[in-house]
KOLKERO-52149 format. One record per residue (C-alpha): x, y, z; residue in three letters; residue number from 1. Coordinates in Angstrom, 2 decimals, always signed. Example, Ala and Ser with C-alpha at 12.3 -4.5 7.8 and 13.67 -1.06 7.14 Angstrom:
// residues 2
<miba><u>+12.30</u><v>-4.50</v><w>+7.80</w><resn>ALA</resn><resi>1</resi></miba>
<miba><u>+13.67</u><v>-1.06</v><w>+7.14</w><resn>SER</resn><resi>2</resi></miba>
// end
This chain:
// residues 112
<miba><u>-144.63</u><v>+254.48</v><w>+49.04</w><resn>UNK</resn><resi>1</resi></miba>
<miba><u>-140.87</u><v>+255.64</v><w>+49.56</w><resn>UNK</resn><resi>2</resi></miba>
<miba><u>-139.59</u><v>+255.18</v><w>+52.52</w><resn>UNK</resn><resi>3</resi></miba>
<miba><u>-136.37</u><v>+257.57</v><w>+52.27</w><resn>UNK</resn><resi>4</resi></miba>
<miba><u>-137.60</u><v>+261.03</v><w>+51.50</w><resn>UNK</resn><resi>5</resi></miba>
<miba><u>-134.45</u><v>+262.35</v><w>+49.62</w><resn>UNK</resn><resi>6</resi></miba>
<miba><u>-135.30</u><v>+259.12</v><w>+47.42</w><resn>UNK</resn><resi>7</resi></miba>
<miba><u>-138.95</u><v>+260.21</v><w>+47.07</w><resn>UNK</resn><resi>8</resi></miba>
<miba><u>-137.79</u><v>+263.88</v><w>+46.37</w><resn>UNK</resn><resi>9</resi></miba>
<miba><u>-135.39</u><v>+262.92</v><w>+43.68</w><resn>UNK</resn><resi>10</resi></miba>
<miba><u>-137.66</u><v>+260.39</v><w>+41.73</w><resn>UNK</resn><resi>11</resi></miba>
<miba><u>-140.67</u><v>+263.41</v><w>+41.69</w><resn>UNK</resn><resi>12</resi></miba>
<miba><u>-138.22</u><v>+265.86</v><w>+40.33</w><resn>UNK</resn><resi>13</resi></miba>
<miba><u>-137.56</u><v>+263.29</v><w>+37.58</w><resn>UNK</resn><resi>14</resi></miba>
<miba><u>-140.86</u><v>+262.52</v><w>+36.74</w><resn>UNK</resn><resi>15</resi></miba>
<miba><u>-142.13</u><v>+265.83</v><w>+37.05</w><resn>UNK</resn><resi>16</resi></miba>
<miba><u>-139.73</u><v>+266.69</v><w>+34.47</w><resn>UNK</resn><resi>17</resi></miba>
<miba><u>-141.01</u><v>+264.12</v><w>+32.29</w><resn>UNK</resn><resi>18</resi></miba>
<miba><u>-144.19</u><v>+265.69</v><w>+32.54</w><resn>UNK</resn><resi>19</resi></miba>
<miba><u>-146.05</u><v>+263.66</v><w>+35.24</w><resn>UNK</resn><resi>20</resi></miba>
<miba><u>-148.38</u><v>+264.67</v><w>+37.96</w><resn>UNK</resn><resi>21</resi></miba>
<miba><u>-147.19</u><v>+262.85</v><w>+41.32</w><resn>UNK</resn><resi>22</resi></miba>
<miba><u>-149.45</u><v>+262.65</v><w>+44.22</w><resn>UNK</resn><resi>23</resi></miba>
<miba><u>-148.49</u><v>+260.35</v><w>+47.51</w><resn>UNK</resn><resi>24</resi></miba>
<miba><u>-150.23</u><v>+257.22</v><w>+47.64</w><resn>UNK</resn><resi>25</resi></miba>
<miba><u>-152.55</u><v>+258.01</v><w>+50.98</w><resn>UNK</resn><resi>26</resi></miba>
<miba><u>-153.01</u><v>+254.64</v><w>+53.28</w><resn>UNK</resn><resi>27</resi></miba>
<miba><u>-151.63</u><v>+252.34</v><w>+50.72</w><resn>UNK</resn><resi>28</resi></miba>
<miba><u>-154.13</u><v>+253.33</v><w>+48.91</w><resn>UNK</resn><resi>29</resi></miba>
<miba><u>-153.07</u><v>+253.13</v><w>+45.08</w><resn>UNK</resn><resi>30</resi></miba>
<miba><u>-156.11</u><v>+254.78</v><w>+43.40</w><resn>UNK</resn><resi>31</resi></miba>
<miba><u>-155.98</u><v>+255.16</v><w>+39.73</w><resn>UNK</resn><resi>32</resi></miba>
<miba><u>-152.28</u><v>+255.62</v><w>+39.40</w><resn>UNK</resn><resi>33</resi></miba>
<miba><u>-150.66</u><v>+254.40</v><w>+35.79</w><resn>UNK</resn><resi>34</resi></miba>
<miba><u>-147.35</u><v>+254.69</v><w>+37.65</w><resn>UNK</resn><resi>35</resi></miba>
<miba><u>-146.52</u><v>+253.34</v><w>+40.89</w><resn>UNK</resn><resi>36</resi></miba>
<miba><u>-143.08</u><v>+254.18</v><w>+43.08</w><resn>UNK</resn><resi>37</resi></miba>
<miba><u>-142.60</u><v>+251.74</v><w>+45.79</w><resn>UNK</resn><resi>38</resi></miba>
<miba><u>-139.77</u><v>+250.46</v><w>+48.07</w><resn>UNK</resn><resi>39</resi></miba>
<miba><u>-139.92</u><v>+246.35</v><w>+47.85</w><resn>UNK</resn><resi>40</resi></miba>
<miba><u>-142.32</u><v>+245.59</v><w>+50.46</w><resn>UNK</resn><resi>41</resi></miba>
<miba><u>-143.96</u><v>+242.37</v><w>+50.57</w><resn>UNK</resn><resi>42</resi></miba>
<miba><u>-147.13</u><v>+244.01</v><w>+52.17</w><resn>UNK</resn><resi>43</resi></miba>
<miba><u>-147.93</u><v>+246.30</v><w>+48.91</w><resn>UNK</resn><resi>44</resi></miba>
<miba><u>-148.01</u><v>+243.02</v><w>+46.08</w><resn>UNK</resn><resi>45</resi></miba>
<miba><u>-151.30</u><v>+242.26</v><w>+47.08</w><resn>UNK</resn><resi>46</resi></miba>
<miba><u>-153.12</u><v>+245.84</v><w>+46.52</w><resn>UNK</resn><resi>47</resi></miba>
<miba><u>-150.58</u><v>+245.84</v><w>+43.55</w><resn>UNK</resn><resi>48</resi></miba>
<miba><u>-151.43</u><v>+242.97</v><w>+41.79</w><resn>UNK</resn><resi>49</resi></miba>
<miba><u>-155.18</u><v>+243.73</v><w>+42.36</w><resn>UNK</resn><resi>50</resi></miba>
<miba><u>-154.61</u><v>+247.40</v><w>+40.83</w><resn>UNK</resn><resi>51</resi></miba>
<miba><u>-152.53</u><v>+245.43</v><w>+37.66</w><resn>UNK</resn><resi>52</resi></miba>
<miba><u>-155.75</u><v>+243.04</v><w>+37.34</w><resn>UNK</resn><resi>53</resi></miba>
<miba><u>-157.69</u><v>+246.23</v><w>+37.21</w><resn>UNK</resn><resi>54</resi></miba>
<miba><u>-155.38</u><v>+247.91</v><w>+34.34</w><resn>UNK</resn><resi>55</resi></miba>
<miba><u>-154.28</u><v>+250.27</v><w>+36.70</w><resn>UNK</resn><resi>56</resi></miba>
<miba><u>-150.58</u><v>+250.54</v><w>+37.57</w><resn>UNK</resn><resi>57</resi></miba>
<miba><u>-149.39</u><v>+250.05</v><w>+34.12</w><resn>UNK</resn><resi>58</resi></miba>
<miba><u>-145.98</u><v>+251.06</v><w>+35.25</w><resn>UNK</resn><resi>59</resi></miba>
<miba><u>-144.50</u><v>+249.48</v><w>+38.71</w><resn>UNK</resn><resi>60</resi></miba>
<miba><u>-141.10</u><v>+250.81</v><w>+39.84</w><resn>UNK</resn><resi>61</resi></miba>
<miba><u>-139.34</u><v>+249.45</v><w>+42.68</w><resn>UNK</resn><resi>62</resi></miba>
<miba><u>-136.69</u><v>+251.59</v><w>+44.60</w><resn>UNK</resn><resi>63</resi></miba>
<miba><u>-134.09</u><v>+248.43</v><w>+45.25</w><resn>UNK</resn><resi>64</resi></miba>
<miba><u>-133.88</u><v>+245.21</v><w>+45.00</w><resn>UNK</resn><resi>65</resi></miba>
<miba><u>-136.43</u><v>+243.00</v><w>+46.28</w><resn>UNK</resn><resi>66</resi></miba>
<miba><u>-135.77</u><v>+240.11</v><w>+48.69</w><resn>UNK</resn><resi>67</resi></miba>
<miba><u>-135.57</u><v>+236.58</v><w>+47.49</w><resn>UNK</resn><resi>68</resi></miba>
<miba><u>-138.44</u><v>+235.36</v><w>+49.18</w><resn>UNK</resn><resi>69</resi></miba>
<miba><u>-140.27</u><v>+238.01</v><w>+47.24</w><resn>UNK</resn><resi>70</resi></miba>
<miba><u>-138.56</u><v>+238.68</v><w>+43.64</w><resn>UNK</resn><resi>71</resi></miba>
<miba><u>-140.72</u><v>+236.22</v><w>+41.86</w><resn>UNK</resn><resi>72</resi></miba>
<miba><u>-143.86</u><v>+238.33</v><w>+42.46</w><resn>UNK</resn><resi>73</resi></miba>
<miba><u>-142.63</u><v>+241.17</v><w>+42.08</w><resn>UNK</resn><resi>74</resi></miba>
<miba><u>-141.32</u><v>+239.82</v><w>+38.47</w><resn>UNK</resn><resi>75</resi></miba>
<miba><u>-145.04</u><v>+238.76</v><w>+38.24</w><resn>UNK</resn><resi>76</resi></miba>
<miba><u>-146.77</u><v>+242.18</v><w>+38.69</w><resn>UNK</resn><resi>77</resi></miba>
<miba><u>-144.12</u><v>+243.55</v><w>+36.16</w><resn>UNK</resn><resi>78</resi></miba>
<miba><u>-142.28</u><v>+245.58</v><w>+38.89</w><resn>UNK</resn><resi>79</resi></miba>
<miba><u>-138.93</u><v>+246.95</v><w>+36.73</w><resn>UNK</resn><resi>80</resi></miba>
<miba><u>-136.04</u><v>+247.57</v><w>+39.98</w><resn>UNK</resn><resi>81</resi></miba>
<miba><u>-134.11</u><v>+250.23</v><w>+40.68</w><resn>UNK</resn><resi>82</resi></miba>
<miba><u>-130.81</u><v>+248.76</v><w>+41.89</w><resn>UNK</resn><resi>83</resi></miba>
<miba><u>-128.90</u><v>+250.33</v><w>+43.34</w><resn>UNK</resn><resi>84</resi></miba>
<miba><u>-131.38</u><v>+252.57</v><w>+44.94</w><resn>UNK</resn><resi>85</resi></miba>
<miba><u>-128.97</u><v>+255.15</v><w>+45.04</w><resn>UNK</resn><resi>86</resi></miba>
<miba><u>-127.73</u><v>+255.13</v><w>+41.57</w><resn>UNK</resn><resi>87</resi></miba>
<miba><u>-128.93</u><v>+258.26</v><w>+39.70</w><resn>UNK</resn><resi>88</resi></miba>
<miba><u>-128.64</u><v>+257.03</v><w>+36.03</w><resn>UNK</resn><resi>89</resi></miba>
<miba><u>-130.12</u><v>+254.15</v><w>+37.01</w><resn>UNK</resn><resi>90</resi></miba>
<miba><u>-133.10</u><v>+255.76</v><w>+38.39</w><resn>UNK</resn><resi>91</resi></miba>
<miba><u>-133.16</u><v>+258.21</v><w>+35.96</w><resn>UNK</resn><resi>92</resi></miba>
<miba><u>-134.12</u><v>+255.62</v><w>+33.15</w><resn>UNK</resn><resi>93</resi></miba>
<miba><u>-136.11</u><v>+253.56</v><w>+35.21</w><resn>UNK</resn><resi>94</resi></miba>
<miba><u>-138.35</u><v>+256.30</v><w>+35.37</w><resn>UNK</resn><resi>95</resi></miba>
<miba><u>-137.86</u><v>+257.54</v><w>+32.12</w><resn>UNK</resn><resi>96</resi></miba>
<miba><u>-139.23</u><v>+254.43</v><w>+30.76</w><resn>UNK</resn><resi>97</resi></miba>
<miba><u>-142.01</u><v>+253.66</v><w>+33.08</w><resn>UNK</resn><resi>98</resi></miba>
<miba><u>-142.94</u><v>+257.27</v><w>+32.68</w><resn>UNK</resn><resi>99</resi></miba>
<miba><u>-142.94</u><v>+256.17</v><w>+28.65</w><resn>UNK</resn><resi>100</resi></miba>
<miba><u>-145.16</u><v>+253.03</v><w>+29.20</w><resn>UNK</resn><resi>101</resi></miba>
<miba><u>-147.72</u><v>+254.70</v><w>+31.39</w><resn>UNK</resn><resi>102</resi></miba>
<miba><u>-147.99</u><v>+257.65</v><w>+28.81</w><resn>UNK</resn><resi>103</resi></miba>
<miba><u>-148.63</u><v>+255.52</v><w>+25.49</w><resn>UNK</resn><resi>104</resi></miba>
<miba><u>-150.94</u><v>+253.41</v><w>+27.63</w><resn>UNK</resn><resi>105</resi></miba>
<miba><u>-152.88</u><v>+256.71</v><w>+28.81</w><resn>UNK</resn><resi>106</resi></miba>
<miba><u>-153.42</u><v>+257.88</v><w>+25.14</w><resn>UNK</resn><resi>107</resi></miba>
<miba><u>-154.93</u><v>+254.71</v><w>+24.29</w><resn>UNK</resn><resi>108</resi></miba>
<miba><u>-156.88</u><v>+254.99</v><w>+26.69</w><resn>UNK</resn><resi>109</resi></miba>
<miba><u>-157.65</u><v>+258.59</v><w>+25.46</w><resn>UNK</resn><resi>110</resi></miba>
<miba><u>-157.63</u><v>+258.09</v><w>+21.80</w><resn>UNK</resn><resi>111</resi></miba>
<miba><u>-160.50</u><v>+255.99</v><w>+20.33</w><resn>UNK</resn><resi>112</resi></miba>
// end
């Protein structure tokens, strides 16, 4: 759910690196994703925080800051921002640690 597709290109070459399997969210559609991309748009929180309730979307990444009128639910669903959106190192360990979270989370989910 990136808008900018150099953006969207970038942050899968990361996260394939760090060993992830990326697949476009169809619809808005979030399906069983531990890790979710997405620009700050007020329209996703909703299937967001549902997919959080359903321990799904352990890791939520948001490409820029969001607006003030949202911020505080986006802090709520435990979005982490990258800002700015254009700032490679930034990104870089954004990812990097969401990638982390939804990885440790996944093997104990795995691992009895």
């Amino acid at each position: 759910a990136v808008s900018d597709v150099r953006a969207a290109a970038l942050i899968t070459q990361i996260l394939v690196a760090a060993g992830i399997e990326v697949h476009a969210a169809k619809g808005g559609r979030l399906g069983a994703a531990d890790l979710l991309v997405t620009d700050p748009m007020t329209r996703m929180l909703g299937s967001i925080a549902r997919c959080r309730k359903a321990k799904r979307c352990v890791a939520i990444v948001v490409l820029g800051k969001p607006p003030k009128s949202s911020a505080a639910r986006w802090a709520a669903v435990g979005a982490k921002s990258i800002d700015p959106p254009d700032d490679f190192e930034a990104m870089r360990s954004v990812l990097g640690e969401a990638a982390e979270r939804a990885a440790l989370t996944a093997r104990k989910k795995v691992i009895p």
